[in-house]
N, C-alpha and C positions, 0 to 999 in steps of 0.2 A: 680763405679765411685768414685775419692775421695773425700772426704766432701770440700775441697775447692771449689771444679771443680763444684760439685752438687750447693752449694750457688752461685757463682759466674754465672751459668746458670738461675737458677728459682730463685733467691731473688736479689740479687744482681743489675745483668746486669738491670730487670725490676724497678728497683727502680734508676735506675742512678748512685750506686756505683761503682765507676771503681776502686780504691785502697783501697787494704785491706791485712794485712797481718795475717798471722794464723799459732801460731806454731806449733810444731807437739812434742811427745814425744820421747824418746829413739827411739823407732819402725819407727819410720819416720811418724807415721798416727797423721793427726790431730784431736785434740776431741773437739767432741763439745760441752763440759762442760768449754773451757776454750783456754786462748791462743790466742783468735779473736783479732784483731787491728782494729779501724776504727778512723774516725773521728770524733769529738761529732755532725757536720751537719749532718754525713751519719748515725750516731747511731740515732738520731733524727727521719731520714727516717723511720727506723724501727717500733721508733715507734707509730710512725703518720700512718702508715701502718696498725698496731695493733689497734689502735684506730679506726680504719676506716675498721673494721672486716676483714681483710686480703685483701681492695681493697686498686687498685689504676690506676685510670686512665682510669675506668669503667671494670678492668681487675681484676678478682677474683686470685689473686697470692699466697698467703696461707689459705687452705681450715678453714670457719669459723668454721668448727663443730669443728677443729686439733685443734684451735688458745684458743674455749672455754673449751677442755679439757685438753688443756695445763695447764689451769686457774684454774681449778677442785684441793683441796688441799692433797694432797698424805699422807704429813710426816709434823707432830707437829714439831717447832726448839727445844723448852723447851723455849725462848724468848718471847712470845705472837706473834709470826710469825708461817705461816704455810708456806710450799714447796710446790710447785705444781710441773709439769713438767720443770724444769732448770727454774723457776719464786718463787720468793720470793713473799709472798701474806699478805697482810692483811689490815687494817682498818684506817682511820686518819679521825680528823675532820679540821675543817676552821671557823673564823668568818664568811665567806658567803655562808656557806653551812648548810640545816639543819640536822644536824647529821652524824655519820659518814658515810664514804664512802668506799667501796672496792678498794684498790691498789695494783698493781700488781708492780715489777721489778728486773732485770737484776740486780745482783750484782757482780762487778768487781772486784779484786785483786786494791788493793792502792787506793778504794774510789771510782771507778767509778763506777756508778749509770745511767741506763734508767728507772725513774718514772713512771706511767701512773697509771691516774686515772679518769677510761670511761666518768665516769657520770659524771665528771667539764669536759671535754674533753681537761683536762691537759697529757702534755706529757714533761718532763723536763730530759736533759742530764746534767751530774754532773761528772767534771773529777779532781780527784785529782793525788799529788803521793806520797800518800805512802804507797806502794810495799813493802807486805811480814811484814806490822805492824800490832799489834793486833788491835790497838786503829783507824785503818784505817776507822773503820767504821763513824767515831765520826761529823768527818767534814760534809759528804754527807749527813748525819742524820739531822745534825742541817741544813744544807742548806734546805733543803726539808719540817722539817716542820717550820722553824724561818722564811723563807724568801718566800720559795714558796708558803706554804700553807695559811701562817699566811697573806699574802698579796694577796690570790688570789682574783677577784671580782668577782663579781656575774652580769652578765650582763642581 
């Protein structure tokens, strides 16, 4: 089945996303390292999803054991970042937090960004454009910890 078809069945459809685009390369195949379209409500889905160990709706939809070993760190960046399975991983702290914290997320081509970090049970979409720059990273960075972090509270 192809990886559209397979999302658009078990993650998708279960979560409410009905448009989504996915390119594909030279081959026609889409990969799933790259290429996904959504919207930042429906990326949000995901990962309110993730935070909520693969449920939703009292419906177990991505296995938790798949979801913490995606989380498990593979490959060093050389950045103080590690890789884990297609999740970018590492540490941040917060004035309302005591010390830091594990973060996982999705990094997009032009800035866009799925945050998630379990233990504030923050989950933040972040969309910029700009596509194919080196400095892409820069804006999402500072949103994340200048705005998000720096302002989360402690309830």
């Amino acid at each position: 089945m192809p990886l559209p078809d397979f999302a658009r069945a078990e993650l998708f459809a279960p979560l409410g996303i009905d448009h989504f685009e996915w390119a594909a390369g030279r081959d026609g195949v889409a990969s799933a390292a790259s290429g996904l379209r959504l919207t930042a409500r429906d990326l949000l889905k995901i990962g309110l999803l993730v935070l909520a160990g693969g449920r939703r709706g009292g419906r177990q939809i991505v296995p938790a054991d798949w979801l913490d070993a995606s989380f498990q760190p593979e490959i060093p960046t050389g950045d103080g970042l590690e890789y884990g399975r297609l999740w970018f991983l590492g540490q941040a702290g917060a004035p309302a937090l005591e010390g830091p914290r594990r973060w996982m997320s999705g990094f997009g081509n032009g800035g866009q960004r799925l945050w998630l970090m379990p233990d504030a049970g923050l989950a933040i979409v972040v969309f910029c454009g700009a596509y194919n720059q080196p400095e892409a990273w820069l804006t999402p960075t500072r949103i994340w910890r200048e705005i998000a972090l720096a302002n989360l509270l402690r309830l």
